[in-house]
MARVOFI-150868 format. One record per residue (C-alpha): residue in three letters; z, y, x; residue number from 1. Coordinates in steps of 0.1 Angstrom, whole numbers, plus 2048, in hexadecimal, padded with zeros to 3 digits. Layout:
# residues N
<r><aa>ALA</aa><c3>Z</c3><c2>Y</c2><c1>X</c1><i>NUM</i></r>
...
This chain:
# residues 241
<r><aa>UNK</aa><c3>4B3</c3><c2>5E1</c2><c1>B5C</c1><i>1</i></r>
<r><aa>UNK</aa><c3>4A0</c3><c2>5FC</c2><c1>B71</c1><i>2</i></r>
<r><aa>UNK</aa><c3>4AD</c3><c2>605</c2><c1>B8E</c1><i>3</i></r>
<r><aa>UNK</aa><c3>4BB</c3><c2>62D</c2><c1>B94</c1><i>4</i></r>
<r><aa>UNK</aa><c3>4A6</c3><c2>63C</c2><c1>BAB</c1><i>5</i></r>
<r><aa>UNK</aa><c3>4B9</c3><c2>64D</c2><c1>BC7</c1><i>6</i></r>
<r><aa>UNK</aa><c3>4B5</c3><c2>66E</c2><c1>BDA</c1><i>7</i></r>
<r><aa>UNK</aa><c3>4AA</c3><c2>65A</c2><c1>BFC</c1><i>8</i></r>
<r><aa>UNK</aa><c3>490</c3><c2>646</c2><c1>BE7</c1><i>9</i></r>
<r><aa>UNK</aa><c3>483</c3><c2>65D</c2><c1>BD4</c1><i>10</i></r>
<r><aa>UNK</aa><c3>48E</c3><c2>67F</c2><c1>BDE</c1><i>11</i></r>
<r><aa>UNK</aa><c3>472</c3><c2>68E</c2><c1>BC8</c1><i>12</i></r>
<r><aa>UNK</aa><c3>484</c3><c2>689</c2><c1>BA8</c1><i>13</i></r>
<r><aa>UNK</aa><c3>4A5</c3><c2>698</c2><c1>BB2</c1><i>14</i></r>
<r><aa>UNK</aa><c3>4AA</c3><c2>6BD</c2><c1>BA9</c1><i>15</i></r>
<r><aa>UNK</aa><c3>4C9</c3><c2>6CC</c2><c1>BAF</c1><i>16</i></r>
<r><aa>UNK</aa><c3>4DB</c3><c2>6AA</c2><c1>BB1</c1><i>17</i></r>
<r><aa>UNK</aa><c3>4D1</c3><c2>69F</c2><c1>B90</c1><i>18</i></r>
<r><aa>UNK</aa><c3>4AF</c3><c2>688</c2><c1>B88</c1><i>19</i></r>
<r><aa>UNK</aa><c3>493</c3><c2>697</c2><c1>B77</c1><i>20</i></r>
<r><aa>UNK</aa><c3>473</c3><c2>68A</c2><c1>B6A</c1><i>21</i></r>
<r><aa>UNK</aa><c3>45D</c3><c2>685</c2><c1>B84</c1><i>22</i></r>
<r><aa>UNK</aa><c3>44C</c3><c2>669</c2><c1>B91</c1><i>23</i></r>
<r><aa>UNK</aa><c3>456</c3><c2>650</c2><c1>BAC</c1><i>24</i></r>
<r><aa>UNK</aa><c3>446</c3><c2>633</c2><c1>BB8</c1><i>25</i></r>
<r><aa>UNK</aa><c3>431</c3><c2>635</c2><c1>B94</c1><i>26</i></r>
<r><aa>UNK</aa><c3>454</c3><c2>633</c2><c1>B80</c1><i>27</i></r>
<r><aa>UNK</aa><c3>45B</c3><c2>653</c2><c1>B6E</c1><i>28</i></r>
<r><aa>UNK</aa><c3>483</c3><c2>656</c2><c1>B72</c1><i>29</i></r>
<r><aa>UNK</aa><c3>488</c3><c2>662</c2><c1>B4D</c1><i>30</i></r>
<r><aa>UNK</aa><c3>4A0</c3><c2>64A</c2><c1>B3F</c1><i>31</i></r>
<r><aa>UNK</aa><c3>4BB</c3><c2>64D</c2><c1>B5A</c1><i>32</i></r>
<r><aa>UNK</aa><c3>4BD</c3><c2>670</c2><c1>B59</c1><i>33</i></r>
<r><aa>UNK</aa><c3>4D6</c3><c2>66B</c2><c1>B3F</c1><i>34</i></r>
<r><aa>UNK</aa><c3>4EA</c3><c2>652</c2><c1>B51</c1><i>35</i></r>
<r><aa>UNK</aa><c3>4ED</c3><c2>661</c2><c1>B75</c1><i>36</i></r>
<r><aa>UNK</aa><c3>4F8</c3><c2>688</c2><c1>B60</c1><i>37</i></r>
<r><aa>UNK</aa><c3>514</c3><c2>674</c2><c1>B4E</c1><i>38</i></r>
<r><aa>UNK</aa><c3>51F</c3><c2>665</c2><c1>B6E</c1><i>39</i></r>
<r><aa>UNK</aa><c3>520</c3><c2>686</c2><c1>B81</c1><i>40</i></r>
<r><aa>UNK</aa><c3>52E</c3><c2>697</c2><c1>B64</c1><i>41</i></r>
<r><aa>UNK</aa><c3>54D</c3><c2>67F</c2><c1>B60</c1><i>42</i></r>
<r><aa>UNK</aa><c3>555</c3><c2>68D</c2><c1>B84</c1><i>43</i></r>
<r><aa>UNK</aa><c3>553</c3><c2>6AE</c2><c1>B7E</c1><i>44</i></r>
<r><aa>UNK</aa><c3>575</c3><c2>6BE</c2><c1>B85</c1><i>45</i></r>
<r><aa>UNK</aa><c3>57B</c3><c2>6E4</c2><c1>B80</c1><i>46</i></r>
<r><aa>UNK</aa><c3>58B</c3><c2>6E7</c2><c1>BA6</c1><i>47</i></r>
<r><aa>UNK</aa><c3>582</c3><c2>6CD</c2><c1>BC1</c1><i>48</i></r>
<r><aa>UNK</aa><c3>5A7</c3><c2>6BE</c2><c1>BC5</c1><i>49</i></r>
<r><aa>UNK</aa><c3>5B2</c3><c2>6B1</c2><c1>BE6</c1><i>50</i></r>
<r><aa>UNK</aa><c3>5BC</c3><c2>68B</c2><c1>BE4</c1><i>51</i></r>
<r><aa>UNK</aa><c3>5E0</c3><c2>68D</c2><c1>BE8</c1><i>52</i></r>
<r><aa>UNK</aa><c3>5DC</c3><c2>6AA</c2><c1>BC8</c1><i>53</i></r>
<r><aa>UNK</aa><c3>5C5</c3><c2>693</c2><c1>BB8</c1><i>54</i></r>
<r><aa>UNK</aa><c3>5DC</c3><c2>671</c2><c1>BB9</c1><i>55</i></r>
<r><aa>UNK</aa><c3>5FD</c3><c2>684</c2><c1>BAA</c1><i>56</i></r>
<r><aa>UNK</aa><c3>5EA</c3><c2>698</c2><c1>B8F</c1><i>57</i></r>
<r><aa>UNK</aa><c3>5DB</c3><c2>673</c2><c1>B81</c1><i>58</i></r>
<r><aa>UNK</aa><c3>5FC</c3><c2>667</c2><c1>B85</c1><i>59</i></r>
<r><aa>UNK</aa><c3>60D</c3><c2>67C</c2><c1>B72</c1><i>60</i></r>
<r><aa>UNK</aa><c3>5EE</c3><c2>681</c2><c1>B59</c1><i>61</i></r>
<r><aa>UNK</aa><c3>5EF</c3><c2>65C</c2><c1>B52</c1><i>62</i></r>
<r><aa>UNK</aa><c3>619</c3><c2>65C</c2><c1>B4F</c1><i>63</i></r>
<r><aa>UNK</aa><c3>619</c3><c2>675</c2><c1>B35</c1><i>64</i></r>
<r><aa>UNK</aa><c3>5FE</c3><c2>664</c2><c1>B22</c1><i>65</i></r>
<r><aa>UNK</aa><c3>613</c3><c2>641</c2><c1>B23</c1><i>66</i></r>
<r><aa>UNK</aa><c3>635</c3><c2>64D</c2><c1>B20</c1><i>67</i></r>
<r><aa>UNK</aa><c3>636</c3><c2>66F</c2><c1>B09</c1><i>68</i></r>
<r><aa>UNK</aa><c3>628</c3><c2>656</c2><c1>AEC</c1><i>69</i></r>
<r><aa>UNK</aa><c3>640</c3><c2>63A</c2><c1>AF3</c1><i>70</i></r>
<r><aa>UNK</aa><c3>65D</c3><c2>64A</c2><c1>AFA</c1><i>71</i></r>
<r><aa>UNK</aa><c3>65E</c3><c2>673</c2><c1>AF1</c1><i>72</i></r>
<r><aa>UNK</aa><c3>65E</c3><c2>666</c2><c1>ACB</c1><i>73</i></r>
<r><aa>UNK</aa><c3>680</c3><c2>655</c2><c1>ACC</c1><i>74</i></r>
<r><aa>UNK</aa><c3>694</c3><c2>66C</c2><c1>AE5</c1><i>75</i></r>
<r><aa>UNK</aa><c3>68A</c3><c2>68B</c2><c1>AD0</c1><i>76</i></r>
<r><aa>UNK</aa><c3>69A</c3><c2>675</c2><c1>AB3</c1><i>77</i></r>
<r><aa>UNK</aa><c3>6B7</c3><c2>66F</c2><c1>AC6</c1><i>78</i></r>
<r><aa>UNK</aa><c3>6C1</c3><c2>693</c2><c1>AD0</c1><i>79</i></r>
<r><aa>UNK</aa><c3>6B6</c3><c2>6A9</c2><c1>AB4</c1><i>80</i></r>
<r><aa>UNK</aa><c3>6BE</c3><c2>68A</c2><c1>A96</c1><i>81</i></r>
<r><aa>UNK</aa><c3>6A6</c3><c2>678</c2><c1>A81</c1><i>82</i></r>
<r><aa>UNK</aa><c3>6AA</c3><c2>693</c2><c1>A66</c1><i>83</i></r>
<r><aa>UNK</aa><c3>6A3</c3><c2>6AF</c2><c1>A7F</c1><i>84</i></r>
<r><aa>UNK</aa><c3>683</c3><c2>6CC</c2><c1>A79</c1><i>85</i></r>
<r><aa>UNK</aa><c3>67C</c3><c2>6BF</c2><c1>A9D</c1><i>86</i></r>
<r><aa>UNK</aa><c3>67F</c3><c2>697</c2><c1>A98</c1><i>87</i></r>
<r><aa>UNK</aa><c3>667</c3><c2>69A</c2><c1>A77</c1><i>88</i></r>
<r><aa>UNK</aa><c3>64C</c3><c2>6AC</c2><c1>A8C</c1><i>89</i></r>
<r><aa>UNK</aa><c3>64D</c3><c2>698</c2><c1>AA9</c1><i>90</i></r>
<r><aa>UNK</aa><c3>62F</c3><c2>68E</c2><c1>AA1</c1><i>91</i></r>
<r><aa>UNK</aa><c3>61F</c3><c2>6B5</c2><c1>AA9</c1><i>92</i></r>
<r><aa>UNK</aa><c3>631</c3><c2>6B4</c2><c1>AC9</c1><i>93</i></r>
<r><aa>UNK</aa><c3>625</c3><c2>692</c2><c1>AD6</c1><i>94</i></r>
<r><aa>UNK</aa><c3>600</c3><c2>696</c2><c1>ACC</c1><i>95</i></r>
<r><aa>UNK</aa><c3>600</c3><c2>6BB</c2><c1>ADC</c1><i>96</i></r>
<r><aa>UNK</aa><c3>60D</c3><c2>6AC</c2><c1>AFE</c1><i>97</i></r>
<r><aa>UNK</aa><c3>5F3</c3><c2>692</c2><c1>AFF</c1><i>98</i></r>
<r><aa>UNK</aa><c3>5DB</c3><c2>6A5</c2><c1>AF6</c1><i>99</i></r>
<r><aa>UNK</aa><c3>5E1</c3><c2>6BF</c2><c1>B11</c1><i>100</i></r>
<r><aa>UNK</aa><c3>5DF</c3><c2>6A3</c2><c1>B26</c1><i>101</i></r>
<r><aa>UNK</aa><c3>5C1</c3><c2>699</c2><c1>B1E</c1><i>102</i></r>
<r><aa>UNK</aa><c3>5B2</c3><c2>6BF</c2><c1>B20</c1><i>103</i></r>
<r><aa>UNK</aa><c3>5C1</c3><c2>6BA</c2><c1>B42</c1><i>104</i></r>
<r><aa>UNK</aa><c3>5B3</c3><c2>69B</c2><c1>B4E</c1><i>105</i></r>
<r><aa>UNK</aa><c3>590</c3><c2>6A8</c2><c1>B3E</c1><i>106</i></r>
<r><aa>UNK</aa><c3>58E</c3><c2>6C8</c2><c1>B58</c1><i>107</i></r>
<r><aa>UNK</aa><c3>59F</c3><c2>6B3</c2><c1>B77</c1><i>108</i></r>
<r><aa>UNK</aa><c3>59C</c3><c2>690</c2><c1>B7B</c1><i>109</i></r>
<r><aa>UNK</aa><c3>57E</c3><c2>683</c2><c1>B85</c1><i>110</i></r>
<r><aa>UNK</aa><c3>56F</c3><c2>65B</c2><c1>B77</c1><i>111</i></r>
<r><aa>UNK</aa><c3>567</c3><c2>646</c2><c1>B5F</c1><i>112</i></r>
<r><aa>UNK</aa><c3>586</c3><c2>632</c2><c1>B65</c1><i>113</i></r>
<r><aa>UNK</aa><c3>5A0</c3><c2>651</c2><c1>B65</c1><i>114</i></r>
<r><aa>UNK</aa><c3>592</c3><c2>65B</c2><c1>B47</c1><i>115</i></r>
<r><aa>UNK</aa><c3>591</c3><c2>63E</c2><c1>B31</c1><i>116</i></r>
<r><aa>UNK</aa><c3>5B6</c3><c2>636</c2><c1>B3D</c1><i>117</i></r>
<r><aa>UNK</aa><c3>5C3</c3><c2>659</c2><c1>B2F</c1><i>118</i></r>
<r><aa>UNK</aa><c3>5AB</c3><c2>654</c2><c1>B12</c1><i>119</i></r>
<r><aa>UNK</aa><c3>5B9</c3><c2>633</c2><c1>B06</c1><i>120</i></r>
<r><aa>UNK</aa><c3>5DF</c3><c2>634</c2><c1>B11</c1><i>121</i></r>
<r><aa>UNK</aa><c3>5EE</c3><c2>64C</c2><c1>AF7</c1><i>122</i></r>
<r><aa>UNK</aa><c3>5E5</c3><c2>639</c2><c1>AD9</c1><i>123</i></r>
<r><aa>UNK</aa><c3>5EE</c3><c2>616</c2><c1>AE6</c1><i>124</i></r>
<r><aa>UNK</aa><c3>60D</c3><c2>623</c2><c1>AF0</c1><i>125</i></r>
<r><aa>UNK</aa><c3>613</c3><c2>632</c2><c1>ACD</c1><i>126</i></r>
<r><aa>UNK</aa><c3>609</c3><c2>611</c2><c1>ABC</c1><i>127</i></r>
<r><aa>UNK</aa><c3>620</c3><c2>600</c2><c1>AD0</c1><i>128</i></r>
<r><aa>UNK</aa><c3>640</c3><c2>617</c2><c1>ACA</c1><i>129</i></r>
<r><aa>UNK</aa><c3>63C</c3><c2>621</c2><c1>AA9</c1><i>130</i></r>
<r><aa>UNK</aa><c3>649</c3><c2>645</c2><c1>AA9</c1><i>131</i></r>
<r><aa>UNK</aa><c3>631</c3><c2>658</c2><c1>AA2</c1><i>132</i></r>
<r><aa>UNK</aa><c3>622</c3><c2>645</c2><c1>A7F</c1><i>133</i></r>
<r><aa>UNK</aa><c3>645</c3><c2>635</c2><c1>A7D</c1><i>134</i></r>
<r><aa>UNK</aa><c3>63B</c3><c2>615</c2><c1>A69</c1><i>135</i></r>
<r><aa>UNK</aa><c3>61A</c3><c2>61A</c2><c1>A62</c1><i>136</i></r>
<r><aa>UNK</aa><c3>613</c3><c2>619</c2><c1>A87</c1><i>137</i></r>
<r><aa>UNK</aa><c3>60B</c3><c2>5F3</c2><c1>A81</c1><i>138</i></r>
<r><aa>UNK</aa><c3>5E8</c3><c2>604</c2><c1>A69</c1><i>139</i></r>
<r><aa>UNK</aa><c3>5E0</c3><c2>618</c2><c1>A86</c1><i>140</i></r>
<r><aa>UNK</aa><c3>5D0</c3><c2>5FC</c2><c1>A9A</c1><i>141</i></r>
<r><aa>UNK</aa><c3>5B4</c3><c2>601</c2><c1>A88</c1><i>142</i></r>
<r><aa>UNK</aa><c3>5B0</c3><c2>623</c2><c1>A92</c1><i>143</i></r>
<r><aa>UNK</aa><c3>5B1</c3><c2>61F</c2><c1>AB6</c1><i>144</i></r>
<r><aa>UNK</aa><c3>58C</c3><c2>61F</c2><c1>ABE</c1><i>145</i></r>
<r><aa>UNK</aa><c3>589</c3><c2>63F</c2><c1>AAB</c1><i>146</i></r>
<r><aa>UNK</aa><c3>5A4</c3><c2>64D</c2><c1>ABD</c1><i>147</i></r>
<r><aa>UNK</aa><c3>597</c3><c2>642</c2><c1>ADD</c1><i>148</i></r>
<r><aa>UNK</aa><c3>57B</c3><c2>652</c2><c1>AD4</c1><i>149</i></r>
<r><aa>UNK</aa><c3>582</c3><c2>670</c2><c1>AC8</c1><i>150</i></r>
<r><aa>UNK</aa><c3>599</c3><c2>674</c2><c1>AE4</c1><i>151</i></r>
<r><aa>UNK</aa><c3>576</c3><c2>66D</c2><c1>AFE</c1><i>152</i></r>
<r><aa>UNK</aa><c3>565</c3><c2>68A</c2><c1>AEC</c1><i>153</i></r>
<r><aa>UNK</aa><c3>581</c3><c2>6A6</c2><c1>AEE</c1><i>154</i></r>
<r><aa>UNK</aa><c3>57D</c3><c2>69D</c2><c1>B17</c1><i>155</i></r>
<r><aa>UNK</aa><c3>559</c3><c2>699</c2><c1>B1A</c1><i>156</i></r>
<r><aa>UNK</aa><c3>556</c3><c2>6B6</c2><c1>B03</c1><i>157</i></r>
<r><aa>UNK</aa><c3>564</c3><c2>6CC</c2><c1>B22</c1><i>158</i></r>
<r><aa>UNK</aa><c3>552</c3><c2>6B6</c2><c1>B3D</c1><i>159</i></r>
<r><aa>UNK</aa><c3>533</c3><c2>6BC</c2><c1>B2B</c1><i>160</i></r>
<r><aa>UNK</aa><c3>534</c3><c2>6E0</c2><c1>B1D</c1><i>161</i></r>
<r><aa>UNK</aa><c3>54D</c3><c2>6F1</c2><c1>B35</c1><i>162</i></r>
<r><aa>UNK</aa><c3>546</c3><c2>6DF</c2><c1>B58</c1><i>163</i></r>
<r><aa>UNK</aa><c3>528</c3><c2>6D3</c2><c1>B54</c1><i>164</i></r>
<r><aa>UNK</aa><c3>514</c3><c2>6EE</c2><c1>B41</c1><i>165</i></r>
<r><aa>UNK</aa><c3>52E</c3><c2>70A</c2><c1>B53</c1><i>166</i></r>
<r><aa>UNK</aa><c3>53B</c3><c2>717</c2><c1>B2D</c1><i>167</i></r>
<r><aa>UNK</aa><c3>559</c3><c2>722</c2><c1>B21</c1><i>168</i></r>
<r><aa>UNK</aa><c3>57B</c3><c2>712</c2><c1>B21</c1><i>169</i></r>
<r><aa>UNK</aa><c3>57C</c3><c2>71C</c2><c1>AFC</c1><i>170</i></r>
<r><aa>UNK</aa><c3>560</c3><c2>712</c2><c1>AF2</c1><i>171</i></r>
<r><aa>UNK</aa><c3>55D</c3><c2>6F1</c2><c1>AFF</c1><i>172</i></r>
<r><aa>UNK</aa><c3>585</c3><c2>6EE</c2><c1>AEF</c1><i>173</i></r>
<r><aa>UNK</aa><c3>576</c3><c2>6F4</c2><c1>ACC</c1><i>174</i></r>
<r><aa>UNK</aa><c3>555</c3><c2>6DB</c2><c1>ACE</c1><i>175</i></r>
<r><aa>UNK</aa><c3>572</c3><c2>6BE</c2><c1>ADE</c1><i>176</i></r>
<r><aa>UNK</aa><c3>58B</c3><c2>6C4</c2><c1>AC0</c1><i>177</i></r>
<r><aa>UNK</aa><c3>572</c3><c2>6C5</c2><c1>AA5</c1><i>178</i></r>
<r><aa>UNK</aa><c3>55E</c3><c2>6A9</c2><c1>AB0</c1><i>179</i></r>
<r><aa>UNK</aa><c3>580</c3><c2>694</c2><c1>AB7</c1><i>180</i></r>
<r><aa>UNK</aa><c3>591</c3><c2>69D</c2><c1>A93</c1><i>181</i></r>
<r><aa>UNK</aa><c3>56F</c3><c2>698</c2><c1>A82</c1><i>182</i></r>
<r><aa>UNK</aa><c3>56D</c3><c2>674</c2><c1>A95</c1><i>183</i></r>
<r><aa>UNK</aa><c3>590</c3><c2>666</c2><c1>A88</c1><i>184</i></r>
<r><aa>UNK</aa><c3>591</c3><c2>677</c2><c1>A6C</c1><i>185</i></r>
<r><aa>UNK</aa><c3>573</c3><c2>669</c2><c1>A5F</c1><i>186</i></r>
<r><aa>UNK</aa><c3>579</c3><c2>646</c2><c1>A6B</c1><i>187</i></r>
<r><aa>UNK</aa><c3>59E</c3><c2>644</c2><c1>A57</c1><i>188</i></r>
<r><aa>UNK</aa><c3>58C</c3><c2>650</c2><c1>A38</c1><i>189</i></r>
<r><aa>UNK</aa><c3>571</c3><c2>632</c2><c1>A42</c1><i>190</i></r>
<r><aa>UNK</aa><c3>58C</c3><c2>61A</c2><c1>A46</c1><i>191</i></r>
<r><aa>UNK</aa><c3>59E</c3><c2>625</c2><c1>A26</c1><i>192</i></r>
<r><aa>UNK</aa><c3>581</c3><c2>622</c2><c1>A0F</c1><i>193</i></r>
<r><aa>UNK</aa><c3>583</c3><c2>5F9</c2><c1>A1A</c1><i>194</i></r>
<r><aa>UNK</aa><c3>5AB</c3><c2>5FE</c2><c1>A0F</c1><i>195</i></r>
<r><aa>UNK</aa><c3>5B6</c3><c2>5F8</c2><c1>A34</c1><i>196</i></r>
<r><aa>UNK</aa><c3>5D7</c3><c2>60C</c2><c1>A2F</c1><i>197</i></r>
<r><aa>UNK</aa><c3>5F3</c3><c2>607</c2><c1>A17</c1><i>198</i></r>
<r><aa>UNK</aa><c3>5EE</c3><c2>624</c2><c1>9FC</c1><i>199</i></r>
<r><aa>UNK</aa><c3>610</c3><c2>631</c2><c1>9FE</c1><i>200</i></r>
<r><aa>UNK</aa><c3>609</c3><c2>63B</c2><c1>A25</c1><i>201</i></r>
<r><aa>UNK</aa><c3>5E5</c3><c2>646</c2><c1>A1E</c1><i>202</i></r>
<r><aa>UNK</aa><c3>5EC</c3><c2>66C</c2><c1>A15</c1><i>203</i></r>
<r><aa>UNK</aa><c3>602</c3><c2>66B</c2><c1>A36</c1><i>204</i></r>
<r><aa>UNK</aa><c3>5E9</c3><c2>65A</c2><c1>A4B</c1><i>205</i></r>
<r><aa>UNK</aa><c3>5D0</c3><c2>673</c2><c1>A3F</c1><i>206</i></r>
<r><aa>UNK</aa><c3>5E4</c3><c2>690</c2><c1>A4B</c1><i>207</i></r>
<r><aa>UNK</aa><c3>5E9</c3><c2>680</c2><c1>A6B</c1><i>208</i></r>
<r><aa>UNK</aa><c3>5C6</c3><c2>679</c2><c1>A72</c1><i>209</i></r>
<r><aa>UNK</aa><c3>5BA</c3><c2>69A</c2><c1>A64</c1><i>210</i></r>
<r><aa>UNK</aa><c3>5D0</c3><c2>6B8</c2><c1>A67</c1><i>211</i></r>
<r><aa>UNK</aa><c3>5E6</c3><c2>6AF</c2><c1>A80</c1><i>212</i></r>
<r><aa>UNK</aa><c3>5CE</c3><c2>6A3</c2><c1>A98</c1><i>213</i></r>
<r><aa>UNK</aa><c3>5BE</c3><c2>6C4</c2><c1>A92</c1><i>214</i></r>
<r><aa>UNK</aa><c3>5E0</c3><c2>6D3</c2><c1>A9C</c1><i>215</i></r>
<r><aa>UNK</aa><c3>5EA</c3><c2>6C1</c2><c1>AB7</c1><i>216</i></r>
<r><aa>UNK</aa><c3>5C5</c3><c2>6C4</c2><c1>AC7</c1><i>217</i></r>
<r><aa>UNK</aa><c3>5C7</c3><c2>6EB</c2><c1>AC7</c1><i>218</i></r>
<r><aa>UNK</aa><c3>5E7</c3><c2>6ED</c2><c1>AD1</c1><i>219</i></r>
<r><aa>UNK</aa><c3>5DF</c3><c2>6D4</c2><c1>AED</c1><i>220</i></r>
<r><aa>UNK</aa><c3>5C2</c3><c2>6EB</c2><c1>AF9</c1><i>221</i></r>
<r><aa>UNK</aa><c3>5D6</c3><c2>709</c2><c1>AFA</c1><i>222</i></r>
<r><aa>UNK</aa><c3>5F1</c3><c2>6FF</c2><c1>B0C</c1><i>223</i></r>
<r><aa>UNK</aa><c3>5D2</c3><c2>6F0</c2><c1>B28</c1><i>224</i></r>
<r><aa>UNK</aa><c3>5C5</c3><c2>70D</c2><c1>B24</c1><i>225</i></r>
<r><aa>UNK</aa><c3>5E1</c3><c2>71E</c2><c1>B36</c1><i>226</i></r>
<r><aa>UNK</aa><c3>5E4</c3><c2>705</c2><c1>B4E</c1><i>227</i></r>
<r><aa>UNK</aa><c3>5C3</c3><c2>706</c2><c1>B59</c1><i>228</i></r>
<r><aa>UNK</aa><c3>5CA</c3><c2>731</c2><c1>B5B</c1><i>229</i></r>
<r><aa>UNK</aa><c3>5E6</c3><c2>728</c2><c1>B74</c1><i>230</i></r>
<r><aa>UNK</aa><c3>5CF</c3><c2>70E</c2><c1>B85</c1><i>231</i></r>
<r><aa>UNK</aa><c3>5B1</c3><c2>72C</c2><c1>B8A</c1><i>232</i></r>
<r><aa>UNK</aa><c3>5C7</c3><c2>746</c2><c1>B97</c1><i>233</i></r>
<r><aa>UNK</aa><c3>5E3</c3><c2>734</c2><c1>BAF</c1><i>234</i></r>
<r><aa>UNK</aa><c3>5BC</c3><c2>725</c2><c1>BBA</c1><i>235</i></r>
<r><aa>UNK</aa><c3>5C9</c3><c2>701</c2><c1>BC1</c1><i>236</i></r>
<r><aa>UNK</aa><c3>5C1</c3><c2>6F8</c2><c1>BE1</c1><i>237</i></r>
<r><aa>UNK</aa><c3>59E</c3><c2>6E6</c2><c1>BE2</c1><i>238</i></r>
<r><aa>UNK</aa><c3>594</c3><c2>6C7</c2><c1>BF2</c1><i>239</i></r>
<r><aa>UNK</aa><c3>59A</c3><c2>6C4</c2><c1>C12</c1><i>240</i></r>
<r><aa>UNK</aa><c3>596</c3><c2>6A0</c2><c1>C19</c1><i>241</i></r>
């Protein structure tokens, strides 16, 4: 593998902190262009968080990803009743809190490793409890890489468009839930051509993978969205450390 070129090697193909195409040392640094603007990218935050700011927001970005799955399900069952308006949508609430957090994590934490922890915690936690598919979340093991996907693109949608091509919040909000409904709806209906799910839950499962992802993922970016409002005018102290 050929090595990445850095700025005290070859300071000629640096411009503006990012690798361009010129040549150094006879090697034209084309290839890694890609690589070295995905990794500065992924650590693109919309403020510049002090540490001590930075450890309790991932913290609590990463609780709510483990525990609103595993837990919120049952409890809203247990105050409002199984046969409750609230209990039969908890579904709408759950995936709408999740995806806020992952809105969140996408415009403040900074890594590959935060990331793909908030990106692959809600559904394994969901598979595991069972209360948001009830007892089809046994199928749904098969739709974890989709979900894990499509949950990657709604945050690298805003890393990409809003920090790292300077857009709006909005737009990069739309290109992340399309892309992320398009990715698991199309990979259930992939799975169900092979007859992976029972066909008394596939009309269910559809609606969960289609229309209420599409839900939950708007609803998810508006509620950021007012977050990151409160975050731009309080104007959270940056890094100091």
């Amino acid at each position: 593998m050929r090595k990445i070129p850095n700025k005290k090697e070859c300071p000629q193909v640096f411009a503006h902190g990012h690798l361009t195409t010129k040549k150094c040392n006879g090697i034209i640094a084309m290839k890694e262009v890609i690589y070295v603007e995905n990794e500065s990218i992924m650590n693109k935050t919309v403020i510049d968080f002090s540490k001590k700011v930075d450890v309790i927001q991932t913290i609590l970005i990463f609780l709510i990803s483990l525990l609103v799955p595993t837990f919120l399900g049952e409890l809203i069952t247990k105050i409002f009743g199984a046969s409750s308006v609230i209990a039969s949508n908890s579904q709408y609430i759950i995936g709408s809190i999740v995806n806020t957090a992952l809105v969140v994590a996408a415009i403040n934490l900074k890594g590959w490793k935060k990331i793909l922890g908030v990106v692959t915690m809600p559904s394994i936690s969901t598979i595991l409890s069972g209360y948001v598919f009830g007892t089809s979340s046994v199928y749904m093991v098969y739709m974890i890489p989709a979900i894990w996907l499509g949950n990657f693109a709604l945050i690298y949608a805003y890393k990409f468009i809003m920090l790292g091509k300077n857009k709006n919040y909005f737009l990069a909000g739309i290109v992340g839930i399309v892309v992320k409904v398009a990715i698991i709806f199309i990979s259930f209906n992939l799975l169900n051509a092979f007859g992976i799910f029972p066909e008394k839950m596939v009309k269910m499962l559809q609606m969960s993978m289609g229309l209420t992802q599409l839900i939950t993922a708007t609803i998810g970016v508006l509620i950021a969205s007012i977050i990151y409002g409160i975050m731009k005018n309080n104007k959270v102290e940056a890094k100091k450390e």
